[in-house]
C-alpha positions as CSV (number, residue, x, y, z in Angstrom):
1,X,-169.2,43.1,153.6
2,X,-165.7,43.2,153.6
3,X,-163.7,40.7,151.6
4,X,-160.9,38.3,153.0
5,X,-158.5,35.5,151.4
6,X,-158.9,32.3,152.8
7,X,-156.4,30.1,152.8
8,X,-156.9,26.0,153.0
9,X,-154.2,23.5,154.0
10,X,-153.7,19.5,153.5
11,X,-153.0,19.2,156.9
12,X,-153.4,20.5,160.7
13,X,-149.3,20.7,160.5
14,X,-149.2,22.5,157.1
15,X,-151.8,24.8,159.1
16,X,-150.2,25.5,162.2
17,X,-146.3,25.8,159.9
18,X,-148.1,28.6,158.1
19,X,-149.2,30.3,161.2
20,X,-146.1,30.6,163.1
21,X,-144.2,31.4,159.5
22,X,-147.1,34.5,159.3
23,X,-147.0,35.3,163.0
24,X,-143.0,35.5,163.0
25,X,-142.9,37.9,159.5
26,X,-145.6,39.9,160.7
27,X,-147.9,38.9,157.9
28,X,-151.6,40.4,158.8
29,X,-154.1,37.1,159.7
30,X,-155.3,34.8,161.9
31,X,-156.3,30.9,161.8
32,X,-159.6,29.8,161.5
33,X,-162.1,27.2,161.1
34,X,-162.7,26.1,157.4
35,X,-165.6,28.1,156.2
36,X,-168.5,25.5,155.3
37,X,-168.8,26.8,151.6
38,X,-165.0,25.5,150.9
39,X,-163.9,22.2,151.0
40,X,-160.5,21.0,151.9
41,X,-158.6,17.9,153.8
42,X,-158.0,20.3,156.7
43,X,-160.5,22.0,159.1
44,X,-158.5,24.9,159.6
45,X,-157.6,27.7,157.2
46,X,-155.7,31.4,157.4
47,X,-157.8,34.4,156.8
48,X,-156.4,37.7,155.7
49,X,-156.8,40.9,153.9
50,X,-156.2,40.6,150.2
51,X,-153.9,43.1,150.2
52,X,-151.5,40.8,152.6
53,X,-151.4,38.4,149.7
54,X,-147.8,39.1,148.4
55,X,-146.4,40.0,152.0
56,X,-147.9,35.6,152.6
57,X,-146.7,33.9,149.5
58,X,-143.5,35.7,149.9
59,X,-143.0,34.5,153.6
60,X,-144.1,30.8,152.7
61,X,-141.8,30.9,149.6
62,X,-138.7,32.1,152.0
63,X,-139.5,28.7,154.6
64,X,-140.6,26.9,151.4
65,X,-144.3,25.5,153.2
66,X,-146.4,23.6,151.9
67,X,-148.4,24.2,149.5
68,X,-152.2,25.6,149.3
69,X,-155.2,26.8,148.0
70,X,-156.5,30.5,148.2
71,X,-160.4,31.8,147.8
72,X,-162.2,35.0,148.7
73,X,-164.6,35.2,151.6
74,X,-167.7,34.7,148.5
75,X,-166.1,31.0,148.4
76,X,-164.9,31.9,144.4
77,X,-161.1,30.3,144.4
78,X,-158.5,32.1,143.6
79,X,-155.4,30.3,142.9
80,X,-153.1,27.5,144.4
81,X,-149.8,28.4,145.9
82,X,-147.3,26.0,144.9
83,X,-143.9,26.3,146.7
């Protein structure tokens, strides 16, 4: 199976901020719904390739986004993104 970062939000508007941020820098990923094995205040969350990791914190960091949380496709987290 192949793995993917998931990335939660606080809110719909932190959500739909980190899509157009993503979408406008080319970062590879689309919005989805929150898997059911992660838990978060928002239903929605961005799904990439791991490898796109850098390429996403670095375009959030530049529009200085909200924060959030990252986890593998397994549900294991990761890290949180603090900006």
């Amino acid at each position: 199976m192949k793995q993917y970062l998931v990335i939660t939000f606080a809110s719909t508007y932190d959500a739909m901020a980190a899509e157009a941020v993503c979408q406008e820098r080319g970062v590879p990923g689309r919005i989805i719904p929150l898997p059911p094995d992660i838990h978060a205040d928002c239903g929605l969350a961005w799904r990439m390739p791991p490898e796109s990791e850098p390429q996403f914190d670095a375009a959030l960091r530049a529009e200085k986004a909200a924060g959030s949380r990252a986890f593998r496709t397994d549900g294991r987290y990761l890290r949180e993104f603090r900006y």
